[in-house]
MDAnalysis code that builds the backbone (N, CA, C; Angstrom):
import MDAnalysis as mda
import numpy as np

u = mda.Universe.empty(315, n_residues=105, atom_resindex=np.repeat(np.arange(105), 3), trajectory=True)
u.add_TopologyAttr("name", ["N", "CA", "C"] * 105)
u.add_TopologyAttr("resid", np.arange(1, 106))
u.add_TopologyAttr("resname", ["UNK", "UNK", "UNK", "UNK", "UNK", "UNK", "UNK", "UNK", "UNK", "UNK", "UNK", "UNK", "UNK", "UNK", "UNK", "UNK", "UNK", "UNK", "UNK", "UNK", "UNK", "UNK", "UNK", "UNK", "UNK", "UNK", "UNK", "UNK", "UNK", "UNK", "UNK", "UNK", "UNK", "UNK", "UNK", "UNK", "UNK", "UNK", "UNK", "UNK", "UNK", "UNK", "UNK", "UNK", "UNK", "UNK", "UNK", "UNK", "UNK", "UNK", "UNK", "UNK", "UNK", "UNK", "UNK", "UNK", "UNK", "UNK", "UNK", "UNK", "UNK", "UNK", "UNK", "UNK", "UNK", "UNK", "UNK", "UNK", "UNK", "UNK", "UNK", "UNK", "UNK", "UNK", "UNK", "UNK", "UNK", "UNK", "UNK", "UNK", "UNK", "UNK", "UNK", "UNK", "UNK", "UNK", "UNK", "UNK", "UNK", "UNK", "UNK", "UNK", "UNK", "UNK", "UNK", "UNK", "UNK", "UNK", "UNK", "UNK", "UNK", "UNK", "UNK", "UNK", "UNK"])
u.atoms.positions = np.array([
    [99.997, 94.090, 112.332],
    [100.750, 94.307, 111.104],
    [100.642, 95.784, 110.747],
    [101.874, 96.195, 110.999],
    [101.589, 97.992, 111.006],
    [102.221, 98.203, 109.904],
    [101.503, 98.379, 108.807],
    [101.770, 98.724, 107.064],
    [101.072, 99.813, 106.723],
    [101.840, 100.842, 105.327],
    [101.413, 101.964, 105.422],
    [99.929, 101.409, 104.455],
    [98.993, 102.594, 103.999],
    [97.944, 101.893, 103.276],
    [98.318, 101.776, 101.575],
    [99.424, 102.025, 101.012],
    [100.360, 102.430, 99.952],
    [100.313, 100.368, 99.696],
    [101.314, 100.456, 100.476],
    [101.843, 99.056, 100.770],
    [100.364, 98.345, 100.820],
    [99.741, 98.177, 101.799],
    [98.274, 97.355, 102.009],
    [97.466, 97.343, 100.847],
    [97.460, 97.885, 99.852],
    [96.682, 97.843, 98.653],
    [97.318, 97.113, 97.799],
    [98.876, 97.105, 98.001],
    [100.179, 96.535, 97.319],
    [99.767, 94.380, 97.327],
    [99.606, 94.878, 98.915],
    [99.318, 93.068, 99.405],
    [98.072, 92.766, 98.765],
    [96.885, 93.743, 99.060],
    [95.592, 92.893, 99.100],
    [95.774, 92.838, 97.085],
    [96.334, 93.051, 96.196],
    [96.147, 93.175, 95.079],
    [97.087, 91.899, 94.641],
    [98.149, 91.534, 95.431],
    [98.972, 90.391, 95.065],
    [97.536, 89.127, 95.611],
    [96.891, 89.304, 96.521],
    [95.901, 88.615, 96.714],
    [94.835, 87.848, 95.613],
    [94.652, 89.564, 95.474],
    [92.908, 89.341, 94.681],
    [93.744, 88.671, 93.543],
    [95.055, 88.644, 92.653],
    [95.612, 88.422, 91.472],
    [96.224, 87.178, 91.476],
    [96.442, 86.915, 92.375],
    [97.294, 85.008, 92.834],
    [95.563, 84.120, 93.285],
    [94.569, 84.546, 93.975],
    [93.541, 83.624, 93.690],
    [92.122, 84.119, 92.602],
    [92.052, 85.562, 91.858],
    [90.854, 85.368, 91.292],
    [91.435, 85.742, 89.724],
    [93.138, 86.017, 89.801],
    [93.366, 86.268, 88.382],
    [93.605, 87.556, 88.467],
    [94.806, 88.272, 87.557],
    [94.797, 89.846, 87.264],
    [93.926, 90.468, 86.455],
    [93.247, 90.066, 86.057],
    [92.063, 90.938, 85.433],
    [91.549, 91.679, 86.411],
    [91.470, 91.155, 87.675],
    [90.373, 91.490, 88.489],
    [91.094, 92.018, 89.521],
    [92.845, 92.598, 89.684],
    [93.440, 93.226, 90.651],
    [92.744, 95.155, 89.991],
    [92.067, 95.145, 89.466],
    [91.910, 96.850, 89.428],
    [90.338, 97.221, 90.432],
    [90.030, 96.123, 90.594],
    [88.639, 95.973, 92.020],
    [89.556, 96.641, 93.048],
    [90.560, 96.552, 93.661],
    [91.349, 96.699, 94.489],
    [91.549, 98.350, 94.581],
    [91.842, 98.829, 93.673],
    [92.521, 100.440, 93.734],
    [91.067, 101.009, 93.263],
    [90.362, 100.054, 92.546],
    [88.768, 101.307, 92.810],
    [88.526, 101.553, 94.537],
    [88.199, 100.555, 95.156],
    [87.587, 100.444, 96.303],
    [88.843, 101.518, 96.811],
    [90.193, 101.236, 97.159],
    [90.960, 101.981, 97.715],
    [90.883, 103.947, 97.702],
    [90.445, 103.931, 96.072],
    [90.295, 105.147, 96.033],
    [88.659, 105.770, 97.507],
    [87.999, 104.945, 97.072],
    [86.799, 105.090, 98.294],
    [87.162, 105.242, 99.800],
    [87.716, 104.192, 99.802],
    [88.428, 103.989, 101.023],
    [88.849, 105.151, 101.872],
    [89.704, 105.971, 101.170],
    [90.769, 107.283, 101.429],
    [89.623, 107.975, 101.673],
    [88.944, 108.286, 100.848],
    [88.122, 109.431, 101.169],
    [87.261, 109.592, 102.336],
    [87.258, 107.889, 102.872],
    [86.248, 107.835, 104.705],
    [87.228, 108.793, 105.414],
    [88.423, 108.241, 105.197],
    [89.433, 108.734, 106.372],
    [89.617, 107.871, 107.723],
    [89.066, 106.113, 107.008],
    [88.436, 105.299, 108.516],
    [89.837, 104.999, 109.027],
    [89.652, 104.781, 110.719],
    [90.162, 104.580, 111.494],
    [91.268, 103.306, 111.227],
    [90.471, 102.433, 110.434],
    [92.004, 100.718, 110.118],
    [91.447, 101.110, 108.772],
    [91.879, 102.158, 107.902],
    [91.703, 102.125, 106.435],
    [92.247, 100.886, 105.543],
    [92.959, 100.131, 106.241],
    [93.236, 98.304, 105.541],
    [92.294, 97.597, 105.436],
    [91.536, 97.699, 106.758],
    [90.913, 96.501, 106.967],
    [89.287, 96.652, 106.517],
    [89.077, 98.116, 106.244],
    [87.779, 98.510, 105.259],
    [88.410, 98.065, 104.092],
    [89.360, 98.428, 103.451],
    [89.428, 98.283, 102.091],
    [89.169, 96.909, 101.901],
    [89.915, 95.793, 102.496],
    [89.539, 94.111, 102.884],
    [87.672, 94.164, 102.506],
    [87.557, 94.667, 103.876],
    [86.005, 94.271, 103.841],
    [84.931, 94.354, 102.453],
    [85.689, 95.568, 101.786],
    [85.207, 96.281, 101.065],
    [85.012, 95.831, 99.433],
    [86.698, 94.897, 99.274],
    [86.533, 94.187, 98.489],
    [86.496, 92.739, 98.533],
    [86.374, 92.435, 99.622],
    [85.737, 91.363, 99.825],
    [83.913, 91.416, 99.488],
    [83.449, 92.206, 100.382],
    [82.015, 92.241, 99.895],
    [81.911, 92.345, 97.903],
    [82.359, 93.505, 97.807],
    [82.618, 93.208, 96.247],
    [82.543, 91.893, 94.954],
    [83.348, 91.428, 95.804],
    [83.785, 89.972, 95.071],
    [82.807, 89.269, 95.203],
    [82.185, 88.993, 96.238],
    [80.783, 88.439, 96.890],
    [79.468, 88.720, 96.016],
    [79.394, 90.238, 96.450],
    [78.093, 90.533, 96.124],
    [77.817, 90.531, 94.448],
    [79.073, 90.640, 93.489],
    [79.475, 90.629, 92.295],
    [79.295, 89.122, 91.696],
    [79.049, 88.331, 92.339],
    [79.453, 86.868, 92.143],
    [80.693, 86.448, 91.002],
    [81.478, 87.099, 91.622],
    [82.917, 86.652, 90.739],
    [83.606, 85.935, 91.612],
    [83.497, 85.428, 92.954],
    [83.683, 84.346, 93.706],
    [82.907, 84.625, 95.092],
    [81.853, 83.791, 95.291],
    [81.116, 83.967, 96.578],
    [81.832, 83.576, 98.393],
    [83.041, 83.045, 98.110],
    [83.475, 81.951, 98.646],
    [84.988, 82.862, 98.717],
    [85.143, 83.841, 98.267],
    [86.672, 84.562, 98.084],
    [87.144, 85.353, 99.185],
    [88.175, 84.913, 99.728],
    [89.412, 83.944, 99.583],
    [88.631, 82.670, 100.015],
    [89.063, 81.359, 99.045],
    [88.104, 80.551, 99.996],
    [88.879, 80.134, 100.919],
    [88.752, 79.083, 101.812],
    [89.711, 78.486, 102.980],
    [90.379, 77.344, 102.173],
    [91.354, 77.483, 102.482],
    [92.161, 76.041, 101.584],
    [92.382, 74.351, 102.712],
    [91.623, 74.929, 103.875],
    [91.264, 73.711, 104.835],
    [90.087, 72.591, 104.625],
    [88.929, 73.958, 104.254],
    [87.689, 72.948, 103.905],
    [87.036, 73.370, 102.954],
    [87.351, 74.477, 101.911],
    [87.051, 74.414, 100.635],
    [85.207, 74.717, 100.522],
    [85.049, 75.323, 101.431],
    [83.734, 75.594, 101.473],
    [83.037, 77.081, 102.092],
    [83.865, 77.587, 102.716],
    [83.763, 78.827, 103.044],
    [84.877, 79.960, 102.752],
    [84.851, 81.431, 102.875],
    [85.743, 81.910, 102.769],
    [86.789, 82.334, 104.061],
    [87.973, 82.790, 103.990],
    [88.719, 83.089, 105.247],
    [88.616, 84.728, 105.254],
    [88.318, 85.314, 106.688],
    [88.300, 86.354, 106.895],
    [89.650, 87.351, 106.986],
    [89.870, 88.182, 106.819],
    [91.198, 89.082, 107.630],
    [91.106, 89.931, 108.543],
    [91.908, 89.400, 109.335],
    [91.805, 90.712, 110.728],
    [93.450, 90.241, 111.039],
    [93.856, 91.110, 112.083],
    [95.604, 91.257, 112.635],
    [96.233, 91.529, 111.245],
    [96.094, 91.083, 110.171],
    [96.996, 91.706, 109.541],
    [97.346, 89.959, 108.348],
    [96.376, 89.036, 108.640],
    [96.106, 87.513, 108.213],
    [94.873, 87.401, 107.823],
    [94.787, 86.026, 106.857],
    [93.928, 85.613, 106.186],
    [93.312, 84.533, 107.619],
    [92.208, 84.370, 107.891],
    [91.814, 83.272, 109.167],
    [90.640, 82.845, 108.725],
    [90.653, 81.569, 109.374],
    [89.688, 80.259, 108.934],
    [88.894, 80.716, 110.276],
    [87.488, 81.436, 110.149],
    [86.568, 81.601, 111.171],
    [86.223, 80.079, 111.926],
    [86.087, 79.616, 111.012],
    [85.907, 77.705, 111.491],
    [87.113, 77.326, 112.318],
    [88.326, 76.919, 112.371],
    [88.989, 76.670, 113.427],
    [89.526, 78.054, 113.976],
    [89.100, 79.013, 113.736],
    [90.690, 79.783, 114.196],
    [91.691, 79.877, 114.501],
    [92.321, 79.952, 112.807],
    [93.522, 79.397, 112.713],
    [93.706, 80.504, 111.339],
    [94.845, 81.339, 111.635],
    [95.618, 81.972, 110.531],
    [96.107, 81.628, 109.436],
    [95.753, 81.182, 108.504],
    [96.108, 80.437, 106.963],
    [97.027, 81.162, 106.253],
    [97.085, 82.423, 106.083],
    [97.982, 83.449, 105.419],
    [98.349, 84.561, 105.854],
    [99.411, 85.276, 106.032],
    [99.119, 86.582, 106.000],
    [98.758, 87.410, 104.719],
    [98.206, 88.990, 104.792],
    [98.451, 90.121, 103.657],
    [99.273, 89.543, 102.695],
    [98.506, 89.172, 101.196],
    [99.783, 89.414, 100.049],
    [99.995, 87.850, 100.250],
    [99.842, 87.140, 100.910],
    [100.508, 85.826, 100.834],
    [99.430, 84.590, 100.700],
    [98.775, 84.777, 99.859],
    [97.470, 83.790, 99.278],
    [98.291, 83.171, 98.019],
    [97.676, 81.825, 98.271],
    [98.532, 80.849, 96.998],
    [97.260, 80.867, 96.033],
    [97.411, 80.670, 95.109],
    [96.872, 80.172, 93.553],
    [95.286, 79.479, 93.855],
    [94.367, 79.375, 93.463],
    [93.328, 78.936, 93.828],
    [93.191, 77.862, 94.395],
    [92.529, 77.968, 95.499],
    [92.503, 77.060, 96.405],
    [91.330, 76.023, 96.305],
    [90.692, 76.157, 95.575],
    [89.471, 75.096, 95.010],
    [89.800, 73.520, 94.971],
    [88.924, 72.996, 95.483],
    [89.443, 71.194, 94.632],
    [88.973, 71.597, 93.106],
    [89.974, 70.436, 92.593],
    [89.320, 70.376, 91.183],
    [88.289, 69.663, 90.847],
    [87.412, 69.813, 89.894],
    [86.008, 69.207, 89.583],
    [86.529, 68.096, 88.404],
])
């Protein structure tokens, strides 16, 4: 998925805002600002990592994105998709995460 990093901050923010809520799409353009300044080699897929760990280590969802297969772990991104490390299997691409994927309690 060859996207500029303009755009890729564009997706991962429709992300973080369709499953953890827009309050919490400005996590996204902090980390991004960091990001730029490595100069890394897949500057997408740090920023991913980056706020993914975030979200994690923050406990504002430990489990974020979770998998909407088994509701118990989260899905990773790499190619340019959201993937279920457990089957490997592509669940979403960039930007295209549905609404919280939780069962309800």
């Amino acid at each position: 998925m060859a996207v500029d990093f303009a755009r890729f901050v564009e997706l991962l923010e429709k992300d973080v805002a369709h499953t953890l809520g827009e309050v919490h799409r400005p996590i996204v353009r902090s980390w991004a600002g960091a990001v730029v300044l490595l100069d890394a080699a897949d500057s997408g897929a740090k920023l991913v990592e980056d706020v993914q760990q975030s979200v994690h280590d923050t406990f504002i969802d430990t489990a974020w994105p979770v998998c909407p297969r088994h509701h118990t772990h989260p899905l990773w991104y790499a190619d340019g998709y959201w993937w279920c490390a457990q089957d490997r299997v592509a669940v979403a691409p960039l930007g295209e995460l549905s609404g919280n994927s939780r069962p309800s309690r």
